[in-house]
DRENRONU-920978 format. One record per residue: residue number from 0; x, y, z of N, C-alpha, C, CB in turn. Coordinates in steps of 0.1 Angstrom, whole numbers, plus 5000, padded with zeros to 4 digits. Each point is the difference from the previous one (the first is absolute). Glycine has a CB too. Layout:
BEGIN
LUMRO/NUM/X/Y/Z/X/Y/Z/X/Y/Z/X/Y/Z
...
END
This chain:
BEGIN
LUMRO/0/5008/4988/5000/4992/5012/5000/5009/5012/5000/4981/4988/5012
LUMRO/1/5011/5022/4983/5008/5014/4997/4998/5009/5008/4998/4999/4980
LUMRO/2/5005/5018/5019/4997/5007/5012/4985/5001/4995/5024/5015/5008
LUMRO/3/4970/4987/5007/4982/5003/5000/4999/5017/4995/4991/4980/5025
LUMRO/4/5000/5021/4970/4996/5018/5001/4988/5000/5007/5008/5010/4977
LUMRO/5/4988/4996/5033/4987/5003/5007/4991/5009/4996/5010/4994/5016
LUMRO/6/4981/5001/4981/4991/5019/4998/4992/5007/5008/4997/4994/4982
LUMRO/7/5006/5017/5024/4995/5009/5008/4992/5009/5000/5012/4996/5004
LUMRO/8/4971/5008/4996/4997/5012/4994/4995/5004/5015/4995/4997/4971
LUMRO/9/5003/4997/5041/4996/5010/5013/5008/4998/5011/4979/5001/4994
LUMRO/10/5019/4996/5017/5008/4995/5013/5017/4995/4993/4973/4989/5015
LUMRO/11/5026/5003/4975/5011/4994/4997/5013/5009/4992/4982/4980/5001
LUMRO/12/5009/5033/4996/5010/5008/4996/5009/5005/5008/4987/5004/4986
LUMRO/13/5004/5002/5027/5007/5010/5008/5010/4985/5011/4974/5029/4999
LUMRO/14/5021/4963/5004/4997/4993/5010/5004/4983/4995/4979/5020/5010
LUMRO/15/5030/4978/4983/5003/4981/4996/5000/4995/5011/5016/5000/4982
LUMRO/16/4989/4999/5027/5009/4993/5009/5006/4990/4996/4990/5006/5014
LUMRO/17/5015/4993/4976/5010/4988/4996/5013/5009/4992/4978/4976/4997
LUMRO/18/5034/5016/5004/5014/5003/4994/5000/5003/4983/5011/4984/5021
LUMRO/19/4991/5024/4971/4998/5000/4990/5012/5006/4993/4976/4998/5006
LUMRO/20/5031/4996/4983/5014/5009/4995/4994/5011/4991/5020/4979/5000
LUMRO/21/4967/5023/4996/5001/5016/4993/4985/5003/4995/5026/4999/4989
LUMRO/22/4973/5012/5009/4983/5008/5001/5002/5004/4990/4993/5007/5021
LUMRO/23/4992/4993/4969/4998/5008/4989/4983/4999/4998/5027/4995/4988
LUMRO/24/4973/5016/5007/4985/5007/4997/4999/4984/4989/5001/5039/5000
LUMRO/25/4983/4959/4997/4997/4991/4992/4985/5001/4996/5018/4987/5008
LUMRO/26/4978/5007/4978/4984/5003/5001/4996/4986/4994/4999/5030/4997
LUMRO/27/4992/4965/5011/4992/4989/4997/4985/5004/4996/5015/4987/5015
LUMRO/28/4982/5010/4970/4989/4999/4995/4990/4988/5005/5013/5013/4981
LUMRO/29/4974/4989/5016/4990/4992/5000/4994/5003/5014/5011/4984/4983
LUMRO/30/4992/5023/5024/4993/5003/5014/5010/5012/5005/4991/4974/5008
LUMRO/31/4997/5033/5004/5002/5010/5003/4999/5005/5021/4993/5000/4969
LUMRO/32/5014/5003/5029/4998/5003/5018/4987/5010/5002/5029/5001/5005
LUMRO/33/4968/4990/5008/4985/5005/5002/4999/4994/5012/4990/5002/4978
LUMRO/34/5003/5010/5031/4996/4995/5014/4990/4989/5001/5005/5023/5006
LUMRO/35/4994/4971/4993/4992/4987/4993/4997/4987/5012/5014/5005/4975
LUMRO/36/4994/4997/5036/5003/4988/5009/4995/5005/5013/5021/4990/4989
LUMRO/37/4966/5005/5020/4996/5001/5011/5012/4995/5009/4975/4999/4993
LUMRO/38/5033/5001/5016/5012/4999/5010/4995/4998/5010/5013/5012/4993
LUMRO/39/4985/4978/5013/4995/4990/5012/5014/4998/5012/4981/4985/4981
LUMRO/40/5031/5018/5008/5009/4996/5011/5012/5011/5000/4993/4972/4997
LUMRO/41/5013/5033/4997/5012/5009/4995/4993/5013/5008/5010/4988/4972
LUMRO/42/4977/5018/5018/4995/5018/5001/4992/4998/5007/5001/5013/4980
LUMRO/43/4990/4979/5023/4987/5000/5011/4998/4988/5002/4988/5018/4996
LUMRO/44/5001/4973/5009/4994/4989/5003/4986/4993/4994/5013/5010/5017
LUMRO/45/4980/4984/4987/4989/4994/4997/4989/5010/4999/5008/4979/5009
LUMRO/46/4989/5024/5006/4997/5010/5005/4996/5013/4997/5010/4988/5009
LUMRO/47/5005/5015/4988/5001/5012/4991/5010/5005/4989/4991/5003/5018
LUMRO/48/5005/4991/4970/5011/5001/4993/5002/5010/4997/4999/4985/4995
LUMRO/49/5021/5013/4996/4997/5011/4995/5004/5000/4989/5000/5009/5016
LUMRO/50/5008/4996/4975/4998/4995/4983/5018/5002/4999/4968/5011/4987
LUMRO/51/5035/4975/5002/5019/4999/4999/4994/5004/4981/5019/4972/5024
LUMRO/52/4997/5033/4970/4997/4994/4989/5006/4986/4993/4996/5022/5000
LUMRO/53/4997/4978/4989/5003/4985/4993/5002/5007/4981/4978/4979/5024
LUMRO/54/5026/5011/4971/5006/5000/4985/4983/4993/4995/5035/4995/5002
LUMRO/55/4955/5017/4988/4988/4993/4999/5003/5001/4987/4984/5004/5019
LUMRO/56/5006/4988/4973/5004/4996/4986/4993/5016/4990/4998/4964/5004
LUMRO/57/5013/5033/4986/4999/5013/4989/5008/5012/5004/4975/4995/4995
LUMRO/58/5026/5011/4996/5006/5012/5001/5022/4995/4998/4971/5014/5020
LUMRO/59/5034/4994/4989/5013/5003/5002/5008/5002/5014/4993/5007/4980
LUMRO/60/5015/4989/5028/5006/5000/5009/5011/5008/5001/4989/4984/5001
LUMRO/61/5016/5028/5005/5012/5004/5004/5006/4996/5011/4995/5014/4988
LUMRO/62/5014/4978/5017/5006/5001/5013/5020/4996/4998/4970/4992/5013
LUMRO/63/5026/5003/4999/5016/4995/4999/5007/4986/5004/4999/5022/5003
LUMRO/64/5011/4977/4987/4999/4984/5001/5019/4998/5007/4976/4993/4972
LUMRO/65/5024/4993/5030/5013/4997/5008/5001/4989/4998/5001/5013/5014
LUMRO/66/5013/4992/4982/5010/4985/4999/5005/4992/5009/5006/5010/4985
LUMRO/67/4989/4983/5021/5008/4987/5010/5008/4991/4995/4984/5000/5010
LUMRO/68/5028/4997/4988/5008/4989/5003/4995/4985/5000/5011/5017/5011
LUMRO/69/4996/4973/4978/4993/4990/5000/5001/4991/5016/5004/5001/4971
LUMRO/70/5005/5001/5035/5001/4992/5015/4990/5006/5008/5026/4994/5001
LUMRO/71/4972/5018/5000/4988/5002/5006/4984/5002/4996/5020/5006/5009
LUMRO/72/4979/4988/4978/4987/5004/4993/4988/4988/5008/5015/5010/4971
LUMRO/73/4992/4977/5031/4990/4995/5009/4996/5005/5013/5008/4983/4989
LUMRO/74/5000/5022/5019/4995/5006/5016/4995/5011/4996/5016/4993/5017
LUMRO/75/4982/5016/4971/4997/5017/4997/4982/4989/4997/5029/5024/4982
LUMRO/76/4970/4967/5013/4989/5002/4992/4992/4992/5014/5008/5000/4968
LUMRO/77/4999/4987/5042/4992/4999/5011/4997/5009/5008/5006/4984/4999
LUMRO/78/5003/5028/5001/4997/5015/5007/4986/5005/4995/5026/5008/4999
LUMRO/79/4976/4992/4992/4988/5010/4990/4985/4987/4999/5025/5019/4977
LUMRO/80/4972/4971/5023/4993/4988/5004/4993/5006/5012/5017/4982/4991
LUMRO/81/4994/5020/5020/4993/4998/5013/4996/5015/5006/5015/4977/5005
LUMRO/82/4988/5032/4985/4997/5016/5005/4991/5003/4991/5022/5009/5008
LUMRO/83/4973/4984/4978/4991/5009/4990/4984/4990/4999/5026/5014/4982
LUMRO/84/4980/4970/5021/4988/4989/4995/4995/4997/5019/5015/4984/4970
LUMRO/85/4984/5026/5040/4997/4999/5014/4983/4994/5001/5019/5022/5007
LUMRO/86/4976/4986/4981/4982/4992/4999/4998/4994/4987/4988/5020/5014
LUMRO/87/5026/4980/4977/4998/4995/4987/4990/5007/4990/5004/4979/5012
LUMRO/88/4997/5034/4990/4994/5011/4994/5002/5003/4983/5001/5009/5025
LUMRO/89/5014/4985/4977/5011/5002/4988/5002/4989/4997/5012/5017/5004
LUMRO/90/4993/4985/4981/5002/4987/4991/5020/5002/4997/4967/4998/4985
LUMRO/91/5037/4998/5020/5015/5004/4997/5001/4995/4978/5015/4992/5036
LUMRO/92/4989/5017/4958/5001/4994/4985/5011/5008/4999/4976/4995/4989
LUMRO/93/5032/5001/4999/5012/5005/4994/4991/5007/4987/5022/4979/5008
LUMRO/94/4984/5034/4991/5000/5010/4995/5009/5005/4991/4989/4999/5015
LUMRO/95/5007/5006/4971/5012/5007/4993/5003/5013/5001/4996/4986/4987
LUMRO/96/5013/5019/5023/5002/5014/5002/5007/5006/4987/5001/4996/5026
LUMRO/97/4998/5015/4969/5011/5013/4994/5006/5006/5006/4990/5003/4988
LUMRO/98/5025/4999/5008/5006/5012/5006/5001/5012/4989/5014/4986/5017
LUMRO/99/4989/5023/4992/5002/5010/4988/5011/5003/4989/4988/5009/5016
LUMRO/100/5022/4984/4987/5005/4997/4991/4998/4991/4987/5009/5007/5019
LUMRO/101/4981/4987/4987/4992/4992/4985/5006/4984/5005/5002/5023/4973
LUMRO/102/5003/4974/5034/5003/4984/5006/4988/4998/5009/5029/5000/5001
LUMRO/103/4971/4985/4996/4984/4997/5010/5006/4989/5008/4976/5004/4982
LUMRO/104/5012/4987/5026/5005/4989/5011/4986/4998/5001/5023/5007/5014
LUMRO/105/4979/4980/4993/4990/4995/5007/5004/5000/5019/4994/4983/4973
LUMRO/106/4994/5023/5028/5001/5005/5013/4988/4989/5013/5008/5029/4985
LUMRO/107/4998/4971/5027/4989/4992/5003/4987/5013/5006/5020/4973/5007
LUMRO/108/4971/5022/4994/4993/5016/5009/4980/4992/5005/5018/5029/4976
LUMRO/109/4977/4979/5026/4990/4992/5009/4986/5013/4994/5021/4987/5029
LUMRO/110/4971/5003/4961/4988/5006/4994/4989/4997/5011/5008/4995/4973
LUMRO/111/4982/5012/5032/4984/4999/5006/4995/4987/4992/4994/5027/5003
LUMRO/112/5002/4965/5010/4991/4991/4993/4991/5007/4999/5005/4981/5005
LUMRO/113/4980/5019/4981/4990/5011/5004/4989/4984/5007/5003/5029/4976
LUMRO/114/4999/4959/5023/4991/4994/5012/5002/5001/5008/4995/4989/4994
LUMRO/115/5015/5016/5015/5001/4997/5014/4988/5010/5006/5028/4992/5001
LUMRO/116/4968/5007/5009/4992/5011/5008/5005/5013/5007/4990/4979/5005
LUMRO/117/5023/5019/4995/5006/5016/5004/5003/5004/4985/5014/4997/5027
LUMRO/118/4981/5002/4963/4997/5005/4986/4993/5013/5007/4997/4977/4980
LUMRO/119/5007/5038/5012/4993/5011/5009/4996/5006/4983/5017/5007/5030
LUMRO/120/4988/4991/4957/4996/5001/4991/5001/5019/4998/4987/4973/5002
LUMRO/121/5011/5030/4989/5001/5017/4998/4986/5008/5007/5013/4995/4976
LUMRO/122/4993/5006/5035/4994/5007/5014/5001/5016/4995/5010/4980/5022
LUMRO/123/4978/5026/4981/5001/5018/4997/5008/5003/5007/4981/5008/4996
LUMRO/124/5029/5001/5002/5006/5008/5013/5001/5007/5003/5005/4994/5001
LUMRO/125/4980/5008/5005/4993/5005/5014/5003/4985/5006/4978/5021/4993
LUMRO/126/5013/4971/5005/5004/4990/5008/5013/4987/5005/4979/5008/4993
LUMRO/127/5028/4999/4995/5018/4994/5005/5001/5009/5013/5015/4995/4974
LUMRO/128/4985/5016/5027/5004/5008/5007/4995/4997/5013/5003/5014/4982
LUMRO/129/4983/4984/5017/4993/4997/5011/5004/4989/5007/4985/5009/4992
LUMRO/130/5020/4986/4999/5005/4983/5009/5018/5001/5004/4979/4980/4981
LUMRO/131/5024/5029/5010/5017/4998/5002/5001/5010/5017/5011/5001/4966
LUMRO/132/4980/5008/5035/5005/5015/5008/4996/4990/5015/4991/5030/4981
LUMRO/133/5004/4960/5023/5000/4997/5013/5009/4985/5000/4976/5016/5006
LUMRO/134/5025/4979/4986/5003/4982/5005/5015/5002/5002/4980/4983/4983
LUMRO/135/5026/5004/5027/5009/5001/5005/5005/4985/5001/4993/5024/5010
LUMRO/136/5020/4969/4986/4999/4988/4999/5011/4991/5007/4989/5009/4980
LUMRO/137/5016/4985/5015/5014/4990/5009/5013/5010/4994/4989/4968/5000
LUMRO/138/5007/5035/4989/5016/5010/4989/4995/5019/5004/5005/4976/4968
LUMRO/139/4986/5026/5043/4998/5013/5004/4986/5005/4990/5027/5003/5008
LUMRO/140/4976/5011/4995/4985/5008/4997/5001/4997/4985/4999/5022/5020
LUMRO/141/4989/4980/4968/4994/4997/4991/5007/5017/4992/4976/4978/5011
LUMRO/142/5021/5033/4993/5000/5015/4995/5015/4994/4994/4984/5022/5018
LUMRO/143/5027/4976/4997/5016/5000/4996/5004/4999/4984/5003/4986/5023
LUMRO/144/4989/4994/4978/5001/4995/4989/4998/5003/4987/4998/4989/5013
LUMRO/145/4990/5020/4988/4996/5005/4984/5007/5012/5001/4975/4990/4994
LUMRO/146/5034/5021/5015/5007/5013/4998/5017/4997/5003/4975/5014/5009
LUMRO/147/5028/4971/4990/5012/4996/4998/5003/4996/4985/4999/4995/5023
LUMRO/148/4987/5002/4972/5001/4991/4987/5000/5014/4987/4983/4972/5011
LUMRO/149/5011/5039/4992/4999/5012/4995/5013/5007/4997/4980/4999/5012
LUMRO/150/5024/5002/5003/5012/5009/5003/5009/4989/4990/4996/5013/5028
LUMRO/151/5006/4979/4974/5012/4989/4990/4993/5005/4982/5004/4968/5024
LUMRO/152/4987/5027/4976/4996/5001/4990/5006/5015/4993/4980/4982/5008
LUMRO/153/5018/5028/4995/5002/5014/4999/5012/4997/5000/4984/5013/5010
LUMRO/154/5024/4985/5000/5015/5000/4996/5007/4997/4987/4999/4994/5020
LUMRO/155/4993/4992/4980/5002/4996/4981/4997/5006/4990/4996/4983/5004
LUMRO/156/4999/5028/4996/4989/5004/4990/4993/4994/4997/5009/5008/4993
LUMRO/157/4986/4981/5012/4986/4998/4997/4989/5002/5001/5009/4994/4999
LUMRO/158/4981/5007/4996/4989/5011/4998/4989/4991/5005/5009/5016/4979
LUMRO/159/4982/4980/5034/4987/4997/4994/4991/5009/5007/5004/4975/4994
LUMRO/160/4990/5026/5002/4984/5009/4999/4991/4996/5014/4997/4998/4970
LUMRO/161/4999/4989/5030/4993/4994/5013/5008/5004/5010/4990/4981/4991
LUMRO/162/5021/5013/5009/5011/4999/5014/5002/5015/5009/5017/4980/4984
LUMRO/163/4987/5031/5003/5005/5011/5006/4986/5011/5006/5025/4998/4981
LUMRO/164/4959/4997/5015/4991/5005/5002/4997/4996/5013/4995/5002/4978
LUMRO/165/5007/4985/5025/4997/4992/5016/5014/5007/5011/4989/4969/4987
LUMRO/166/5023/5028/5006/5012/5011/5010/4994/5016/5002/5024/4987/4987
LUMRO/167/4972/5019/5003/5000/5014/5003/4985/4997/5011/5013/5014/4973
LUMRO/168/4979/4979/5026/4987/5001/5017/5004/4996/5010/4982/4997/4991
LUMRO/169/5028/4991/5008/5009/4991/5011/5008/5014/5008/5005/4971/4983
LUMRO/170/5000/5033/5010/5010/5009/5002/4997/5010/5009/5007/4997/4980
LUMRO/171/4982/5008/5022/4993/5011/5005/4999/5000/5014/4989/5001/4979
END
């Protein structure tokens, strides 16, 4: 086996926790980041959830992807197993990223199942908001998460529309 590339478009950008020898912007077609995932366990609870995002199908993805080392690509990917598949919400699939340089890869990364039941689907947001601005989970408050994923995002230049509309009321 070769080095792994991971694909990151929320938590996993700002936040891997695993060893990786190098970072680069990447864009995976065929799905798109979207607050899409009710969070029972990470942003809020059963109780009270609150909403993660997930890679939902169509559109385009910007984030960022990482190269691991083939000796460590098995413990990166039991890492990423036991931190992203916690309710099996995600389907881990290999993915063809781009870089901008025009070289691609297959990356591993973790698409929304849309059966599972914490499927949150394209929620108005007014009501992302409503659910993100109180829930609080085992990985901390729900606001953090969506005004960490922003603030990174921004850093990159990357632009989305939903994300920076929910930061600028989170923010307040």
């Amino acid at each position: 086996m070769g080095d792994l590339w991971v694909f990151g478009y929320g938590s996993l950008m700002w936040k891997p926790g695993f060893e990786y020898e190098e970072k680069r912007q990447a864009l995976l077609r065929g799905a798109h980041r979207s607050l899409c995932v009710y969070s029972w366990v990470h942003r809020g609870t059963q109780e009270r959830p609150g909403l993660v995002f997930g890679l939902d199908r169509g559109g385009a993805c910007r984030g960022m992807a990482f190269r691991v080392r083939s000796d460590r690509a098995e413990a990166t990917v039991a890492y990423l197993r036991e931190r992203e598949q916690v309710t099996m919400v995600y389907l881990e699939a290999h993915r063809r990223i781009a870089f901008a340089d025009g070289s691609t890869a297959t990356a591993v990364t973790y698409v929304v199942d849309r059966g599972h039941a914490q499927y949150a689907g394209m929620l108005p947001l007014d009501r992302q908001l409503e659910l993100v601005q109180g829930a609080v989970g085992q990985s901390g408050a729900n606001p953090e998460y969506v005004l960490n994923t922003a603030s990174h995002l921004s850093e990159l230049g990357i632009h989305d529309a939903r994300v920076s509309w929910l930061a600028d009321r989170l923010a307040c």
